[in-house]
N, C-alpha and C positions, 0 to 999 in steps of 0.2 A: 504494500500500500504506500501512499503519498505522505509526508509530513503530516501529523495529525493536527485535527482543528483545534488547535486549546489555544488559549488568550492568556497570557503571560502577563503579570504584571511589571511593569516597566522598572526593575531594578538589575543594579547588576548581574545575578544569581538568577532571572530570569532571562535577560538578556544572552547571556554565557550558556545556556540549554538550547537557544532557539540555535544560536551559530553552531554548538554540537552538532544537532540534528541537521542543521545544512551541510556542514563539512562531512556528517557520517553519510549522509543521501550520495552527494558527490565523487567521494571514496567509493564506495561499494559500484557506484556506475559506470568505474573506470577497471572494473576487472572481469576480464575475460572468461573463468573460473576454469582454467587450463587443470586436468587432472597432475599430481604431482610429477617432474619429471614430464612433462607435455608443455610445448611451445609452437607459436605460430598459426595464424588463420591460413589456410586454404582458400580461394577463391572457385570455386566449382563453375567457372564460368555457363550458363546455360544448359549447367549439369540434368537432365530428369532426377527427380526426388527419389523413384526405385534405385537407381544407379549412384546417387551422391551413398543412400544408406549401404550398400554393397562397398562401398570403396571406403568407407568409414570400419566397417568390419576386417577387408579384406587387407586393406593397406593402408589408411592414416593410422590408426589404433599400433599398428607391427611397426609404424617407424618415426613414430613419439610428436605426428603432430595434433595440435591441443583442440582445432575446431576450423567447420566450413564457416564461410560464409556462401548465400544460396542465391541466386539472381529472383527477383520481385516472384513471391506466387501468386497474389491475385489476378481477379479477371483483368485481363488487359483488351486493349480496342486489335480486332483482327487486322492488319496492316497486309497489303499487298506482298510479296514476295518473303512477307516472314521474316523480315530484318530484326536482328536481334534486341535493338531500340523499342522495339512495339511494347516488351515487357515494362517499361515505365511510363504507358498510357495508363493508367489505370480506367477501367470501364465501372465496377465494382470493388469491394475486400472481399468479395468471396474467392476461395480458395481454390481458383481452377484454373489451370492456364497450359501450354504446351509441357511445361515440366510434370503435370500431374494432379490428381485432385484431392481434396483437404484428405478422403483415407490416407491416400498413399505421402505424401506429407505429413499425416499422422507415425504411419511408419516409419517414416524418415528420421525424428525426428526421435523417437524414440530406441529403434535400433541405434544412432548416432551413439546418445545419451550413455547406452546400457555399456559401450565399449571406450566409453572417455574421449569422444570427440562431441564438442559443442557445435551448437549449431546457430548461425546471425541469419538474420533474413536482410536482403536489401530493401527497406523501407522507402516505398515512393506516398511520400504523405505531402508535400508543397502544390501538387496540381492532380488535373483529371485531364482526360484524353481529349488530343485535340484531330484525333481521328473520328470520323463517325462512322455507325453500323452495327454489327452486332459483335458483341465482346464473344470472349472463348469460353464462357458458361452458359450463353445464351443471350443475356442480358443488353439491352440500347441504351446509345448514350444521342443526345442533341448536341454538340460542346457548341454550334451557333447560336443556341438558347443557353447553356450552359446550363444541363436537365442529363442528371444521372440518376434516374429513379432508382435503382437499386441500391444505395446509396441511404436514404437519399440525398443526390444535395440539387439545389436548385438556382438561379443565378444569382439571390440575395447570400448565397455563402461565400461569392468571391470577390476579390477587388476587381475595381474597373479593369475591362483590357486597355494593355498598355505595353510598348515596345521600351523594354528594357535600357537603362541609360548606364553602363557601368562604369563610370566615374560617380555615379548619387548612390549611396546606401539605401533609399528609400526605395527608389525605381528597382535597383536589385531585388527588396522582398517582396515590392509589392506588384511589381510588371509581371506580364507574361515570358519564360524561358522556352524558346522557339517553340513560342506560342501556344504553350499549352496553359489552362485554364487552371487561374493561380487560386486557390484556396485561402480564406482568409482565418487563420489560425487563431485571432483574438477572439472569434464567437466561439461561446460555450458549446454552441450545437455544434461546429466544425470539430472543436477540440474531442467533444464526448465522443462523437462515428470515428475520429481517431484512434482514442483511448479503447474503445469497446473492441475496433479491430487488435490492438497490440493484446488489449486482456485476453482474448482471443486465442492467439497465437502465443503466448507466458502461457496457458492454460493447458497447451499442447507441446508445452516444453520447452520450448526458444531459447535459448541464453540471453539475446538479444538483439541487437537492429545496427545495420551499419545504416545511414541516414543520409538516404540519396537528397541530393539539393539541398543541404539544409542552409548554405550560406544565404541561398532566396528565404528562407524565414524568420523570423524575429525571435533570438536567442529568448527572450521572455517568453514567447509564447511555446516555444519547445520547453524552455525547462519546466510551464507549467504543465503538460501536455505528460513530459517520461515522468517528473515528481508526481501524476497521478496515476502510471499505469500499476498494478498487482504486482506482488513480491514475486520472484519465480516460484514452482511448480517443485514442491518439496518430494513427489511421489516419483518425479522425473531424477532425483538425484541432488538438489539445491541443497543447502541447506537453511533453514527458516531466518527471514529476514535478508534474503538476497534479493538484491537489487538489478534488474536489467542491465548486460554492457549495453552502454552506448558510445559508439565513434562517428564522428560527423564531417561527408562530403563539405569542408568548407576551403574552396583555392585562395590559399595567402601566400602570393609569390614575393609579398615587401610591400608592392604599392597599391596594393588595392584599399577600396573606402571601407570593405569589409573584414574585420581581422579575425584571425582565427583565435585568439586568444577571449573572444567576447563568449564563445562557448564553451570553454574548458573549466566551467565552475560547475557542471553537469554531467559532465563527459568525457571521452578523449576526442580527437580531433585527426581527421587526415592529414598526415604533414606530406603534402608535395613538391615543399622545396626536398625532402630527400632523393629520390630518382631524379629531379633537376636537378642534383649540383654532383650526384654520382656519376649519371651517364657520362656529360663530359670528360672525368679524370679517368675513367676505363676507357674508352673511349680513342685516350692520348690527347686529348683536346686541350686536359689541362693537368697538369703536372702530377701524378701521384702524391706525390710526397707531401702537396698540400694538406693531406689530409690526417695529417697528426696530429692535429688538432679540435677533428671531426667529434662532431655534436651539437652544443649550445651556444659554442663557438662560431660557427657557422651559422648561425641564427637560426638555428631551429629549435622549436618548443623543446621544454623538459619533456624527455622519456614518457615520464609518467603521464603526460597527458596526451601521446599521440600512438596512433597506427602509423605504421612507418611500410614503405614498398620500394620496388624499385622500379614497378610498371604498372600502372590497374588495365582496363578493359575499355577505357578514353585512349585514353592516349597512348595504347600501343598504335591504335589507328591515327591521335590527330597530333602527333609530335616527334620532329624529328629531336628532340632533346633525350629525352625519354629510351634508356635502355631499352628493346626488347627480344621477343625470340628468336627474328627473322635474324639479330646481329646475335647470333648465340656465346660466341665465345669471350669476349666482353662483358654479356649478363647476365652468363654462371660464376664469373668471377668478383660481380660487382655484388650478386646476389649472397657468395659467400663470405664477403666483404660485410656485408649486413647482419649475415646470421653468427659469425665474428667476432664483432666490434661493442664492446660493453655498453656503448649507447642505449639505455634501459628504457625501449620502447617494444609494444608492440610488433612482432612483426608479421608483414602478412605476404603469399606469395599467389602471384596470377595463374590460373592454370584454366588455358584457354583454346582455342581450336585455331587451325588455318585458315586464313581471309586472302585474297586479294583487293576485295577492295571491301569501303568504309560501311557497307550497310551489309555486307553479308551474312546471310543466315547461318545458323549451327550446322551440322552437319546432318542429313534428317533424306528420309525414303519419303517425297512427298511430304505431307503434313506433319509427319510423326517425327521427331526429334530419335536421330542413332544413338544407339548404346557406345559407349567405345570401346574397344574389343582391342586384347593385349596382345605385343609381339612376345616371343621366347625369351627378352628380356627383359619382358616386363612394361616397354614403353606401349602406350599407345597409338591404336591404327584408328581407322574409319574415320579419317579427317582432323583429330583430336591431337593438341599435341600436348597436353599432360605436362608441364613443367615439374609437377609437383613428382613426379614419377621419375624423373632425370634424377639419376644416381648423387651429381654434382651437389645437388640442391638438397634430397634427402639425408644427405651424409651430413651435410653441414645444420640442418635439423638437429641431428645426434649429436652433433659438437657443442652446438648451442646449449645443450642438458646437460655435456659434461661439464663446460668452464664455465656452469653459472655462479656465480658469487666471488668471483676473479673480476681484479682487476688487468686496464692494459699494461703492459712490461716488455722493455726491452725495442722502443722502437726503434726500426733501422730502416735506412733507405738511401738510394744512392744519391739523393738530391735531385731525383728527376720519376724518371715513373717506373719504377721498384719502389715497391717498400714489404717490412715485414714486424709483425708484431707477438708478443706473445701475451699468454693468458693466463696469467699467473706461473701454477706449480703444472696445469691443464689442457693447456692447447697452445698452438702457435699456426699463426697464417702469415704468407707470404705473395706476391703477385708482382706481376710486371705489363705494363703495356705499351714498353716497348724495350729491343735488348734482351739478351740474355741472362740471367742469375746463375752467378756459378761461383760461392761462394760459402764461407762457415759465418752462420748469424748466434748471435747469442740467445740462450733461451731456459727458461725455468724447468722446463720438461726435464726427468732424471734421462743416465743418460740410457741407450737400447736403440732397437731400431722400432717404428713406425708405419704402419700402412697410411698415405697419403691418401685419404677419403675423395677427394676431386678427380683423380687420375683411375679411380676404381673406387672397391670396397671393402670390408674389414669383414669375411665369413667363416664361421669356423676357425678362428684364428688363424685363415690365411688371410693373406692380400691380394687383392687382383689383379690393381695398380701399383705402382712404382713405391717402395720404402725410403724413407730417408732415415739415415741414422745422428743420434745425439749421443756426443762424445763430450766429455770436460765441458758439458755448459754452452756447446755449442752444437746447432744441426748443422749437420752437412745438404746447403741447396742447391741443388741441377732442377733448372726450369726454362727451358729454352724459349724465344717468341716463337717457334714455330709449329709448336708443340699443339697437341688439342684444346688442350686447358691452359688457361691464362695463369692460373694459382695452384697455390698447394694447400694441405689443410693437415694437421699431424693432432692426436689427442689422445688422454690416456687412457680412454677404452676401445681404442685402435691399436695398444703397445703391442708389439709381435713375442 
């Protein structure tokens, strides 16, 4: 539940309970509830709901990540050729749309749950479809009257339309975002068909909501909005008095009128200056070695308040800044760089399908969205490229659990783009992008030899990829630029 209604009388010792209760609301909304030993959201990009719970069973739960997040489930407006965009028309919150309907969602969400992967929904709550027709449960929308009966809402729940001004903060929350029908968050009735959908979905187990558009809404009216939705779902695994995560789509590149710090007293917060100011230095754009510094230094929020990535499901399609898969060798090493680097943020990784270009659909027989179906290694076929199933990525998963509670140690670098760090007594990473590493770096790690989790895997106490060994406090590193992998990754439940 929300803050409760009691009227405090205006003394110190009242005043000091009210700000508890705000600071404990706050806290509790910024955590993920990652089972012990589990880190990092998954992005299931367009995943179906039967298939996100198979993959939660079959392989997040086996290689220690903590929770999906799920692309929008309600009714969405049926859009011509099925561009993956369509899912944040919303038509209705009923629970039906190409990924599956409220059962199989139900199952989803609960199989998730039983084997310690949480589950976030992408939350489209700022507007209603600005397609007309019939949505994918049945149901019509007018958005030229702006008449969602099923809903319902009707044109007095939203602001004037209005073409967005992005220099004015105002025009941001209150215009229409290419042009779909802006919702007005300050009415109670908008607020309550909000609330009832979230209580809804917490009722059916949810961890939480990543919160598409939230920079278009009025941090007030969201915080009034999560501070009233239900505790989680104690029978799903929670425990009593937990509070919904929330992390919020809000772009703060420096100069914009909206900041992202205006929602972080509720929530965590997308930080996308991260994947902007990494791609570059993988990249070779911009100097490695800059980044010895990396974190709050760089002006990015504290840890604690944000999700952190190195590419979402924007902007692989709308930025060439933007690490992504098509440059792979770059943004397994930028990627491991993140799962790494003590920075005590959230992390989350993209795992998305093949496009050629900006509106294309998932991969799908006709109507029906494909399963992705595994090669002998384990990667993904039928269109699907699975990031999260890249050896690179999940290994460094596993690093992340080991060197938790380590600090950074030992940094080195050649002044240009090498560098290499270590993680205490726990891990060490090293990379280049550009030049060869052929060298002894210093490092806490005792000394033995190592399976290099980037270059292969650590199975049965073998390695698949290349070992480095640690002698007197120092590893020995061969890492060529020519090589597959940009980086190397060594940790103590990798020791040979």
């Amino acid at each position: 539940m929300g803050i409760p209604a009691v009227t405090f009388t205006l003394t110190m010792n009242g005043a000091l309970l009210v700000l508890a209760l705000c600071v404990s609301l706050a806290v509790s909304q910024k955590d993920p509830y990652f089972w012990e030993g589990r880190n990092t959201i998954v992005h299931l990009f367009e995943w179906k709901h039967v298939d996100v719970a198979a993959e939660c069973e079959n392989f997040l739960s086996q290689k220690g990540y903590g929770g999906v997040q799920v692309s929008p489930p309600s009714e969405n407006a049926i859009v011509e050729g099925r561009p993956w965009w369509e899912k944040y028309q919303p038509v209705s919150y009923v629970l039906n749309n190409r990924a599956g309907d409220e059962d199989a969602f139900a199952d989803m969400v609960k199989r998730c749950n039983a084997v310690g992967i949480r589950i976030y929904i992408d939350l489209v709550a700022n507007h209603m479809a600005t397609s007309s027709g019939e949505g994918t449960a049945g149901d019509t929308c007018d958005p030229g009257s702006k008449s969602y009966p099923a809903v319902s809402y009707s044109s007095e729940n939203f602001h004037p339309s209005c073409d967005i001004d992005y220099n004015d903060a105002a025009s941001i929350r209150n215009c229409e975002l290419s042009g779909l029908k802006d919702l007005d968050q300050s009415q109670d009735y908008v607020r309550g068909k909000i609330i009832d959908y979230l209580n809804h979905l917490v009722d059916l187990g949810v961890a939480g909501f990543r919160v598409d558009a939230a920079k278009h809404m009025w941090p007030a009216d969201l915080e009034a909005i999560f501070g009233s939705v239900n505790d989680l779902n104690t029978d799903q695994g929670f425990d009593s008095g937990s509070r919904p995560f929330i992390f919020q789509e809000v772009i703060d590149t420096g100069t914009d009128p909206v900041s992202n710090t205006e929602y972080t007293s509720f929530g965590k917060v997308c930080e996308f200056k991260f994947g902007i100011d990494l791609g570059p230095c993988f990249r070779g754009e911009n100097p490695l070695h800059f980044l010895k510094n990396w974190g709050t230094e760089w002006g990015l929020l504290d840890g604690g308040d944000t999700v952190s990535f190195v590419d979402n499901h924007d902007n692989e399609r709308d930025s060439d800044v933007y690490l992504h898969y098509k440059d792979a060798k770059p943004y397994k090493a930028a990627i491991a760089f993140m799962l790494a680097h003590p920075y005590d943020t959230t992390t989350r990784i993209l795992s998305s399908y093949n496009f050629e270009g900006h509106d294309q659909a998932p991969p799908a027989d006709g109507e029906n969205i494909l399963s992705p179906e595994f090669g002998s290694d384990g990667s993904c076929t039928n269109g699907w490229v699975c990031q999260h199933r890249w050896s690179p990525i999940f290994n460094m998963v596993a690093f992340r659990d080991a060197v938790a509670g380590t600090d950074l140690n030992n940094w080195w670098d050649n002044g240009d783009n090498q560098i290499a760090f270590s993680r205490g007594d726990k891990g060490f990473y090293a990379a280049t992008a550009s030049g060869d590493i052929n060298t002894s770096i210093p490092t806490g790690l005792a000394d033995g030899s190592y399976c290099d989790v980037i270059s292969g895997s650590y199975v049965d106490g073998q390695c698949t990829g290349k070992t480095l060994t640690v002698s007197d406090g120092q590893v020995s590193v061969e890492l060529g630029a020519d090589e597959t992998e940009a980086a190397v990754a060594i940790h103590v439940n990798a020791k040979l």
